[in-house]
C-alpha positions as CSV (number, residue, x, y, z in Angstrom):
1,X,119.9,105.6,113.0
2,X,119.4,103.6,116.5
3,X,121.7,106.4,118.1
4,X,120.0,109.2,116.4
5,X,116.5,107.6,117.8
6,X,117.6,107.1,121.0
7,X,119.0,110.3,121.8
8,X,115.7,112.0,120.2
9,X,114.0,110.2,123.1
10,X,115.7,111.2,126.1
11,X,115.4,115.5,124.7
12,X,111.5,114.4,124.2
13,X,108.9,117.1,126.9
14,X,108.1,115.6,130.4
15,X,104.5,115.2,128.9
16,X,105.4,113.0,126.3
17,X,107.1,110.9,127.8
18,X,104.7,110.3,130.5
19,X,102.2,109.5,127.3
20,X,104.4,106.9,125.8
21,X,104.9,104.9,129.5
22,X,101.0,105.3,130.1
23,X,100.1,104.0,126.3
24,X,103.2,101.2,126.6
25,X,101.6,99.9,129.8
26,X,97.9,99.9,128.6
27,X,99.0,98.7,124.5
28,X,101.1,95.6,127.1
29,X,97.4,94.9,128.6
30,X,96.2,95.0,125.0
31,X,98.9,92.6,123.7
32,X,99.6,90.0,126.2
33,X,95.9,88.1,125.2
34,X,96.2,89.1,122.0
35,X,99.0,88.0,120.9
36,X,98.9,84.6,122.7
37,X,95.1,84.2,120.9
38,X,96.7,85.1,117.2
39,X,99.4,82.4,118.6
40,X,96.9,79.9,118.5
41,X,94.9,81.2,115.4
42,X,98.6,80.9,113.5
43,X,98.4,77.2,114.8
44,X,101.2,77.5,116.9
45,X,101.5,77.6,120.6
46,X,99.8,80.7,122.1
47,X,103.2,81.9,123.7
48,X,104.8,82.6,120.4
49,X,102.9,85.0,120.0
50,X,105.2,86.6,122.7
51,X,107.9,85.3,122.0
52,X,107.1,86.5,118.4
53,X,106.6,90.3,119.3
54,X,109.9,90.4,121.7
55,X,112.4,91.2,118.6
56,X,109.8,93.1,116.6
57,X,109.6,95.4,119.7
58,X,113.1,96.8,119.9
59,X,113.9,96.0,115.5
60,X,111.1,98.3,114.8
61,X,111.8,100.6,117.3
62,X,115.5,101.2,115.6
63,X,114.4,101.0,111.8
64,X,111.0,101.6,111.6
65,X,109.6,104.9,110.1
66,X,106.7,105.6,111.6
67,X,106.9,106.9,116.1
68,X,103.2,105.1,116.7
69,X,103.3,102.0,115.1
70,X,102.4,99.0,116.7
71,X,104.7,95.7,115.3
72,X,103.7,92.5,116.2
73,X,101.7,89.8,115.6
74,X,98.1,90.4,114.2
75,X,95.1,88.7,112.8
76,X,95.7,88.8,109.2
77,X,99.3,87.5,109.2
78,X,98.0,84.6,111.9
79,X,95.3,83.9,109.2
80,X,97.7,83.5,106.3
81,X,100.5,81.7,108.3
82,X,97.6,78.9,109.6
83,X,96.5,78.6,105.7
84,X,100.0,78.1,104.2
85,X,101.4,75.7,106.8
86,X,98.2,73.4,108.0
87,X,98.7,71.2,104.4
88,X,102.5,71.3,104.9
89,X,103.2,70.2,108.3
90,X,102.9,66.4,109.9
91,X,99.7,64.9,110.8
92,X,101.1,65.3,114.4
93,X,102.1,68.5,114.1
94,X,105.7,68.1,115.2
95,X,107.2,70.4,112.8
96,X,104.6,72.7,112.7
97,X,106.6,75.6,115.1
98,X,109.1,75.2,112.9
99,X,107.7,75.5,109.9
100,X,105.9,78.6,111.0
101,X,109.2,80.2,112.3
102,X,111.2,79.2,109.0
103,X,107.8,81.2,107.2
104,X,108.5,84.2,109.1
105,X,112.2,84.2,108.1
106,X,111.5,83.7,104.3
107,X,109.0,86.7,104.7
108,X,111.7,88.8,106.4
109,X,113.9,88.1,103.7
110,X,110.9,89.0,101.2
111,X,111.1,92.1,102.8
112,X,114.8,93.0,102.2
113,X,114.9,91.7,98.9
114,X,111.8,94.3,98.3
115,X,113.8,97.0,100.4
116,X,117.0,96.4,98.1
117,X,114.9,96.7,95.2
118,X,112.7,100.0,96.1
119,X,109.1,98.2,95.8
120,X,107.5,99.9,98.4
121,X,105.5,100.9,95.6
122,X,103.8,97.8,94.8
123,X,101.7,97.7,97.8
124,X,99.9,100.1,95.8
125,X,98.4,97.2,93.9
126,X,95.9,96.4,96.8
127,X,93.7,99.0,96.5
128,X,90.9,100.4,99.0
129,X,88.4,98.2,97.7
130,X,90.4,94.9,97.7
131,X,91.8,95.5,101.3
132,X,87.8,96.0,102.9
133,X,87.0,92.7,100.8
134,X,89.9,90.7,102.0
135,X,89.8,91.5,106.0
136,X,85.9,90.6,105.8
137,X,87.0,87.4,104.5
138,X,89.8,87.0,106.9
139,X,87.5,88.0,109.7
140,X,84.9,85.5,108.8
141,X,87.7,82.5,108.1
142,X,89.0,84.2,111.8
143,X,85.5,83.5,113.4
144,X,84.7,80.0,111.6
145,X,88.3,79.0,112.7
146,X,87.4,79.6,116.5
147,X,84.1,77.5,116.5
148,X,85.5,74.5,117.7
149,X,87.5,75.9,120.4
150,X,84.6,78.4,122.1
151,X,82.4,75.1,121.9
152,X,84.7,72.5,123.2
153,X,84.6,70.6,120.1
154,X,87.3,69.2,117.7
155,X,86.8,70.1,114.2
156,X,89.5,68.7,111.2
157,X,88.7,71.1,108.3
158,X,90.7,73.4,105.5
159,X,88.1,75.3,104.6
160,X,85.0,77.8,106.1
161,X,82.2,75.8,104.4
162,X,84.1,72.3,106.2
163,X,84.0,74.6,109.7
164,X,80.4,75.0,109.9
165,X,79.4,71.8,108.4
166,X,81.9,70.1,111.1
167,X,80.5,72.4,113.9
168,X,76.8,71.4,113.0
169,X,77.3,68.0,112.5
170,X,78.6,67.9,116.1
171,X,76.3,70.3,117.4
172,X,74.8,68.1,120.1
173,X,78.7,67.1,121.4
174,X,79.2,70.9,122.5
175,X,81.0,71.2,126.0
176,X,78.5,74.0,127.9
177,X,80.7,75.4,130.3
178,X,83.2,75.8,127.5
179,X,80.9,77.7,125.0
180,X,79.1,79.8,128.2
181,X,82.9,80.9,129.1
182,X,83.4,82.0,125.9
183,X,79.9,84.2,125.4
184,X,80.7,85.9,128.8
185,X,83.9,86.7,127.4
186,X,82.2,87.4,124.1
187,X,79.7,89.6,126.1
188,X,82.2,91.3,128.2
189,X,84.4,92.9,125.2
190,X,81.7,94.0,123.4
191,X,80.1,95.4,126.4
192,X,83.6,97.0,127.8
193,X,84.2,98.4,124.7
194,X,80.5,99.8,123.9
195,X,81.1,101.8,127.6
196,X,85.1,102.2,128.5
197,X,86.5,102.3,125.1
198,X,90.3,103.1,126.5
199,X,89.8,100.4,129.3
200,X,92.3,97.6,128.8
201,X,89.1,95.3,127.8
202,X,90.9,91.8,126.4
203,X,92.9,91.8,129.3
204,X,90.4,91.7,131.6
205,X,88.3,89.7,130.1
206,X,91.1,86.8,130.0
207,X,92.2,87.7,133.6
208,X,88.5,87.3,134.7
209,X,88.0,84.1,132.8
210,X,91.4,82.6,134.4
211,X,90.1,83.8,137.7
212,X,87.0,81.6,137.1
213,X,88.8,78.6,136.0
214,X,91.0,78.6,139.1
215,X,87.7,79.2,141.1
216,X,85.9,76.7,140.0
217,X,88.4,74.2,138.5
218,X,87.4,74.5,135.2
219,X,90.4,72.7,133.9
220,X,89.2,69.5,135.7
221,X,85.9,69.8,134.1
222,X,86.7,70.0,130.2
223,X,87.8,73.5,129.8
224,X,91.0,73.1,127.8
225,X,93.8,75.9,128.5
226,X,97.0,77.1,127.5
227,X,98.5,74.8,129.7
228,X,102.6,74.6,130.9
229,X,104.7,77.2,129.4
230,X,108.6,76.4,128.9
231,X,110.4,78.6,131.5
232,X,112.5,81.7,130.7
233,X,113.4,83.1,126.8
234,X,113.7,81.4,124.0
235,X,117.4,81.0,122.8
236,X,117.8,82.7,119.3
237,X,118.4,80.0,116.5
238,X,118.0,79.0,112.6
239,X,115.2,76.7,112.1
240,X,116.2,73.4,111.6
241,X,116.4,73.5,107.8
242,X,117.4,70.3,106.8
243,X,114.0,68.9,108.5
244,X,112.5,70.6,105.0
245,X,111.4,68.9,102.1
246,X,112.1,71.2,99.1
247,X,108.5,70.7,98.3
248,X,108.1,72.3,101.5
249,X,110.3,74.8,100.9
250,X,108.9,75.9,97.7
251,X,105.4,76.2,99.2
252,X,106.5,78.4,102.2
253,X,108.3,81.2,99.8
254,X,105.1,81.2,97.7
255,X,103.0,81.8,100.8
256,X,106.2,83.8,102.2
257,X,105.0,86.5,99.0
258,X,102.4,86.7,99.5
259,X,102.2,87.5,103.5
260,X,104.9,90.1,102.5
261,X,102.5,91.9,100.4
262,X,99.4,91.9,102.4
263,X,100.9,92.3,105.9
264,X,103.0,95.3,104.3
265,X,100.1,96.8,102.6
266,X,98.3,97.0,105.8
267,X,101.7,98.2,107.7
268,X,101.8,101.1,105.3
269,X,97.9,102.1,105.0
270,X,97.8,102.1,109.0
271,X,101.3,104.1,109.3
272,X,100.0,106.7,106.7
273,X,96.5,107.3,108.3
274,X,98.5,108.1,111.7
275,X,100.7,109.7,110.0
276,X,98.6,111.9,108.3
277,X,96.7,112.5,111.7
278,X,99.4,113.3,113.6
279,X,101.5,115.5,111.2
280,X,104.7,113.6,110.4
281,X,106.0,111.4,107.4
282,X,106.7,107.7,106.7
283,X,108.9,106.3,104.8
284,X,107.7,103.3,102.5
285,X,110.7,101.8,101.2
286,X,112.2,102.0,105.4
287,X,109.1,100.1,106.8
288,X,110.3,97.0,103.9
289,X,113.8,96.9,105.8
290,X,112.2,97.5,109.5
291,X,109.4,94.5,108.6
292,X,112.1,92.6,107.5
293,X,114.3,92.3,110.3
294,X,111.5,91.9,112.5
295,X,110.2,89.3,110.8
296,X,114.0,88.2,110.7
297,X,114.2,88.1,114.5
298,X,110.5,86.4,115.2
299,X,111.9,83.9,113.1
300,X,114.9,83.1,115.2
301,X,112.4,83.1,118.4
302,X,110.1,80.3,117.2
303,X,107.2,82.6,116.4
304,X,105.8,83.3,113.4
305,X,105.5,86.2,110.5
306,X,104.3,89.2,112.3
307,X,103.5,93.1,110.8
308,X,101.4,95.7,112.4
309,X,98.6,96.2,114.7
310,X,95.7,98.4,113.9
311,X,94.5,98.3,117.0
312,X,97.1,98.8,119.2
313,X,98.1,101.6,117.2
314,X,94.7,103.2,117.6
315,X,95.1,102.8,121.7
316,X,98.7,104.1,122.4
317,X,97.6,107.2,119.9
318,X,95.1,107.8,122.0
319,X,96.8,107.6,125.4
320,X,99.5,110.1,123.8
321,X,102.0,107.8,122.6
322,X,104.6,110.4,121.0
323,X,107.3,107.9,120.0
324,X,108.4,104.5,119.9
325,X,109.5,104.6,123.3
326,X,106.0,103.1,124.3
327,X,106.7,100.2,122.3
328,X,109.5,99.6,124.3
329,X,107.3,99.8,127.9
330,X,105.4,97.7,126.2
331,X,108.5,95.2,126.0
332,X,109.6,95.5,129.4
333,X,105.9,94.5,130.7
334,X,106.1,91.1,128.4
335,X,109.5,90.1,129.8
336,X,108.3,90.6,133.3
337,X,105.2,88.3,132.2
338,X,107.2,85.7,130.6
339,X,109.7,85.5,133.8
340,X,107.8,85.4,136.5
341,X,103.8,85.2,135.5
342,X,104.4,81.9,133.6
343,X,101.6,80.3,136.0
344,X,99.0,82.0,134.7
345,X,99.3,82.5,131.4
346,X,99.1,78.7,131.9
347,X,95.6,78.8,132.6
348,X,94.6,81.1,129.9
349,X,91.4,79.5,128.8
350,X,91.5,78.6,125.7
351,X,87.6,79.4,124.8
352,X,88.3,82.8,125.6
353,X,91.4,83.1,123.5
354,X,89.1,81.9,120.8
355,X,86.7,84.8,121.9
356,X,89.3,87.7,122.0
357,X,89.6,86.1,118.4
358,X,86.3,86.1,117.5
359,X,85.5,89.6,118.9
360,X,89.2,90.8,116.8
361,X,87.2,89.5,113.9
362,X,84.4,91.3,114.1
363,X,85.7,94.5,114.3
364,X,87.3,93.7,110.7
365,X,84.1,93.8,108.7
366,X,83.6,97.8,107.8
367,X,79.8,96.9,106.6
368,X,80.1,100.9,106.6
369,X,82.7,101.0,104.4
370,X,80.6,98.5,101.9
371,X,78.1,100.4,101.6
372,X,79.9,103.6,101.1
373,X,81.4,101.6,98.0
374,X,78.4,100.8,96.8
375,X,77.3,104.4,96.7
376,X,80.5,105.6,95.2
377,X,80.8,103.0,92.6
378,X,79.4,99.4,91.6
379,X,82.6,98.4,90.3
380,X,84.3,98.7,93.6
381,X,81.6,97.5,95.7
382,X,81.8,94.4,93.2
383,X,85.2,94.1,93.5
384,X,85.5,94.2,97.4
385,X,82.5,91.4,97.0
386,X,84.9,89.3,94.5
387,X,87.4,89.5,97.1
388,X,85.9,88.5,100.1
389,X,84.0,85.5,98.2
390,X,87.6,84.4,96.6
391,X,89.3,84.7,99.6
392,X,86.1,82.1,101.7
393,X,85.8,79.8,98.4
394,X,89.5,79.3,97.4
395,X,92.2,80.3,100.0
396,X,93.9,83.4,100.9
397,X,96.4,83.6,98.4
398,X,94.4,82.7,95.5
399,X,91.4,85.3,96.5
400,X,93.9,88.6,96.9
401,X,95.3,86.9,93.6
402,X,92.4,86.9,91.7
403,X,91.5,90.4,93.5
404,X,94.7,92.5,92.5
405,X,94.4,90.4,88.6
406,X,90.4,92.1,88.9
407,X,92.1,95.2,89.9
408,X,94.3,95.5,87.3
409,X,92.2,94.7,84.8
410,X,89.5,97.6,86.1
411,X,92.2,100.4,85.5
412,X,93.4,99.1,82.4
413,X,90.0,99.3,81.3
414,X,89.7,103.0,82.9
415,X,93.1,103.8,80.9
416,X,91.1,102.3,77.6
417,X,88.5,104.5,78.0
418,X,89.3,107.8,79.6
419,X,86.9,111.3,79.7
420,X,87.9,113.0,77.1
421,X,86.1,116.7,75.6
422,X,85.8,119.4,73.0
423,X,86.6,122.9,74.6
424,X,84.6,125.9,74.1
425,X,84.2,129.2,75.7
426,X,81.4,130.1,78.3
427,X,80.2,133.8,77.9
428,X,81.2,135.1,81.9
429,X,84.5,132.4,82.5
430,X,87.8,133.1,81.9
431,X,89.3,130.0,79.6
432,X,87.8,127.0,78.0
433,X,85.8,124.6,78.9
434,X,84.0,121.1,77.7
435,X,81.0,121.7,76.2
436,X,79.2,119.0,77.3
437,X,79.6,120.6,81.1
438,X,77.8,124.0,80.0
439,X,74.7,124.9,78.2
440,X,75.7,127.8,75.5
441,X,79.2,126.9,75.5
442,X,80.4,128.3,71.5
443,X,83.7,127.0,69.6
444,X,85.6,128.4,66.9
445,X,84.3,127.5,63.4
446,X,87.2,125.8,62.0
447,X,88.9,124.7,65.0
448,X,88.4,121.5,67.4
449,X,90.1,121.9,70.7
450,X,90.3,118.2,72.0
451,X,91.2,117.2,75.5
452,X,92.2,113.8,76.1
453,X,92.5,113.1,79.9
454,X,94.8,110.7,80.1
455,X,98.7,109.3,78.9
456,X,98.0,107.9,75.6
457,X,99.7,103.9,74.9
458,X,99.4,101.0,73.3
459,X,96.2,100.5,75.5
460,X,94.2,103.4,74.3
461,X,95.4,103.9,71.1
462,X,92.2,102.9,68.9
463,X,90.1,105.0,71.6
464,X,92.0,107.6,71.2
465,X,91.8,108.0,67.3
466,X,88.3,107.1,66.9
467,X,87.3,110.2,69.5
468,X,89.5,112.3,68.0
469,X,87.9,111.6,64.4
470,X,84.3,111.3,65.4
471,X,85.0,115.1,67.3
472,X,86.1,116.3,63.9
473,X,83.1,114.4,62.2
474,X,80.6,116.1,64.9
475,X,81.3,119.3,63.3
476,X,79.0,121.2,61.5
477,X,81.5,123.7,59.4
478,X,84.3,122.3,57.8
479,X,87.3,121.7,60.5
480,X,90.8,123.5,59.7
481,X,93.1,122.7,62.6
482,X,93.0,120.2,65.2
483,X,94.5,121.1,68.6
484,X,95.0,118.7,71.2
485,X,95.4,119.8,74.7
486,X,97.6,117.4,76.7
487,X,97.3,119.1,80.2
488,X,96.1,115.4,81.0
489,X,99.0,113.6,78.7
490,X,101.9,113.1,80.8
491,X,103.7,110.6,78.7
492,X,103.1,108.6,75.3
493,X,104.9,105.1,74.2
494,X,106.0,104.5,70.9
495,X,102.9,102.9,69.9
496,X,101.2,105.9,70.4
497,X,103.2,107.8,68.5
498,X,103.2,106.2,65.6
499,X,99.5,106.6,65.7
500,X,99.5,110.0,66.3
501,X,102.3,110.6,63.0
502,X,99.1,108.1,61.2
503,X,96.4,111.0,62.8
504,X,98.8,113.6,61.4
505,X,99.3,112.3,58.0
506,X,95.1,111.4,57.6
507,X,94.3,115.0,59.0
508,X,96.8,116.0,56.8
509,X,95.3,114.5,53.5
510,X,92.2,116.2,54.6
511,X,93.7,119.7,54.9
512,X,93.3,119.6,58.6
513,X,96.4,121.1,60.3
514,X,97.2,119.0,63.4
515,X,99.0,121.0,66.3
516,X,99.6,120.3,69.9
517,X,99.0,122.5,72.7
518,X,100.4,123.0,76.8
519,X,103.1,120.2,76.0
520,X,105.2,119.8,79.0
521,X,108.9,119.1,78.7
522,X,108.4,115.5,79.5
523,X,106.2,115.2,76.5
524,X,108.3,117.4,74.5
525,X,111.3,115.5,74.9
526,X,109.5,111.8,74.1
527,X,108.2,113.2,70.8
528,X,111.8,114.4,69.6
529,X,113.2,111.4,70.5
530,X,110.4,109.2,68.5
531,X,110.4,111.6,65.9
532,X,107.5,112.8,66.2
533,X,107.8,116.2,66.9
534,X,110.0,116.6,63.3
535,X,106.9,114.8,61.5
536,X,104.6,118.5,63.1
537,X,106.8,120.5,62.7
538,X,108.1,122.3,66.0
539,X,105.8,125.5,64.9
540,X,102.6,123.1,66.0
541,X,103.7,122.8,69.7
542,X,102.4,125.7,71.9
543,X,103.0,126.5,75.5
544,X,99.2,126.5,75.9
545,X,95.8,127.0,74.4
546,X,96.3,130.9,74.2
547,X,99.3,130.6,71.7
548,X,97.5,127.8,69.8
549,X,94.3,130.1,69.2
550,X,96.6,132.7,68.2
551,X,98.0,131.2,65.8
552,X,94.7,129.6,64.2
553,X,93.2,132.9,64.0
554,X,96.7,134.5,62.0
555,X,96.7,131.5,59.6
């Protein structure tokens, strides 16, 4: 595969590859702050962040699926990895790097296993509604997690309410020139991005800010910063595993899944919008392996569990970024960073880190796409809600926990419950039609044509049978036959079919023949084998409504 991509690179137009070098250089600019702030948001040192994104670069750009995606560190992964370790690690905090580079391996190995297994499917489970819900609480545990750090205060709490309180309760101990650095940065982004939206914004902003603690000596006067950065690469190596309480250990690979399934769900949803855009195909079950070894090799480089950047993604698309080749610039201009511009990344402030953070954050909360919810439907607005309140009262985890449970419980109750009709004809349209949808719409005497639209199991069962009945009871001539149409009905279980040969025997006693119409082969085959289909007869299964009219009228 890594041969195959490569040599699709060097055959690429002049003009692309003049739009990956462009987007790889602006996406570095991008990166470089970013990164090192979602180092510190992780709880780690900022430069893991870089060190983090070295291996995902070139992994992804051999595996992955998708020619625009951006792998790396981002917010939501920085979030989750902060959460699981904070109550793990040692007051002091000495095994903290560790224990965030031995997460990212047990989340690369997540991945594999989930590669090995085909589950790309499951990222399914988070649905629209859950995803907007959990980045707003991410965003707003994001921006409660900076407060102490744009106001030069030290604040020791696990949870958002325990931010604020801490921040208010030390209001009066807030170090100016720290929080006015950070609202000019604050101020900045938002004003760079308002007017140059493709300008390299966080970058500048964090260049500006370094300039002005060098200026004016900042660093003497209570502005904290990155401070000394070790020289060079880091070596690749295990974690130091025997360090780790199996406590420990069983903690991590419960956070480890859970990671794994949101950072993948938001690698997916962001490769398939571009995708989609841009004309080309993923595949699901390739971005498990490509996430995996990434997250493989930021382990081994002391960072911590990385996936994809939204907006990253969105700038090298726009600066023409045609394959992963940009990803690659992109590399290059970190390495050159790391070797030789090691002095100032040193004086990084460390209040506008927590601004880039804050200003990330923000840009997380779609209050658009809340209210579009609440227009479309109250159940997903109220879900989204649930989640974003879970995720700010409880943790992470346990809110997208409680979310997907919520979400599975909506659609079961959607399966319990499906539209279902009686088909008529409409004087002037070809077919038939539910009678409910148009005025003057006449049926047979004699006949019910019922529609059921959806797969009927164990779930549905009772629903099923007391529609069916109540559509024969609604009747005003006495009913004869009883067509179902399963356009709708994919599938049955066997609980289903013994209802339905309990539907057949009832009708039956009543003198009500019970025939099935447009069966597919699927369906044809699961009622032979359940024995079903010998219980009708095979003369009451039609190709489609036509046949099954036909033969009601030549009874």
């Amino acid at each position: 595969m890594s041969a195959a991509r490569f040599e699709a690179i060097t055959v690429l137009p002049a003009a692309w590859l003049r739009g990956d070098l462009w987007a790889g250089l602006t996406v570095a600019a991008y990166l470089i702050p970013q990164c090192m702030a979602y180092g510190e948001l992780a709880g780690v040192s900022p430069v893991a962040g870089l060190w983090a994104i070295l291996p995902a670069m070139v992994i992804y750009t051999l595996l992955g699926s998708s020619p625009q995606l951006s792998v790396g560190p981002e917010s939501t992964t920085a979030v989750m990895t902060a959460v699981a370790i904070a109550p793990l690690a040692n007051p002091d905090g000495s095994d903290y790097g560790l224990l965030a580079a031995l997460l990212a391996l047990i989340v690369g190995l997540v991945y594999i296993l989930g590669y090995l297994t085909q589950l790309g499917f499951l990222a399914n489970l988070l649905s629209k509604p859950i995803l907007i819900g959990y980045m707003a609480g991410v965003a707003i545990i994001m921006i409660t997690g900076q407060l102490g750090k744009v106001s030069g205060i030290s604040i020791q709490a696990g949870t958002v309410l325990g931010e604020v309180q801490g921040w208010l309760s030390q209001f009066g101990q807030i170090h100016g020139p720290t929080l006015i650095l950070a609202i000019a940065v604050l101020v900045f982004l938002f004003g760079v991005q308002a007017r140059f939206p493709n300008a390299p914004g966080p970058l500048m902003a964090v260049l500006l800010a370094t300039l002005a603690v060098k200026i004016f000596h900042l660093d003497q006067n209570g502005v904290a910063v990155v401070g000394e950065i070790p020289a060079g690469l880091p070596d690749l190596a295990l974690p130091a595993i025997a360090r780790v309480s199996l406590d420990q250990m069983q903690a991590l690979v419960a956070a480890a899944i859970g990671v794994a399934v949101v950072g993948y769900s938001d690698n997916v949803l962001t490769a398939r919008a571009f995708a989609t855009r841009n004309g080309y195909k993923i595949d699901a079950n390739q971005e498990l392996l490509a996430l995996g070894a990434s997250n493989l090799g930021a382990g081994l480089m002391q960072g911590f569990p990385i996936s994809s950047s939204g907006s990253r993604t969105v700038i090298g698309n726009a600066l023409g970024s045609k394959t992963q080749l940009f990803s690659l610039v992109a590399l290059g201009a970190v390495v050159v960073v790391l070797l030789f511009l090691r002095p100032v990344l040193a004086l990084f402030p460390s209040a506008a880190l927590g601004a880039l953070v804050i200003y990330a954050a923000t840009r997380l909360i779609e209050i658009s796409e809340f209210r579009r919810l609440r227009r479309f439907r109250n159940t997903e607005f109220a879900l989204a809600l649930i989640t974003t309140v879970g995720v700010l009262v409880t943790n992470l985890l346990v809110g997208i926990a409680i979310a997907v449970g919520l979400s599975v419980i909506e659609l079961f109750a959607r399966v319990a419950r499906p539209h279902d009709a009686v088909l008529g004809q409409v004087l002037g349209l070809a077919g038939w039609h539910d009678i409910e949808d148009w005025d003057g719409a006449t049926t047979l005497p004699g006949l019910v044509l019922y529609r059921y639209d959806a797969p009927i199991c164990f779930a549905n069962i009772e629903n099923f049978k007391r529609r069916a009945l109540a559509a024969i009871a609604a009747e005003s001539t006495p009913v004869e036959w009883f067509v179902l149409s399963t356009e709708a009905i994919a599938e049955i279980d066997i609980t289903a079919a013994d209802m339905l040969t309990e539907l057949h025997q009832e009708l039956a006693a009543q003198g009500i023949t019970f025939a099935l119409a447009r069966v597919k082969q699927d369906l044809y085959g699961q009622l032979r084998r359940s024995g079903l289909l010998k219980t009708l007869g095979a003369e009451q299964i039609y190709p489609t409504l036509r046949t099954a009219i036909a033969a009601f009228k030549d009874r």
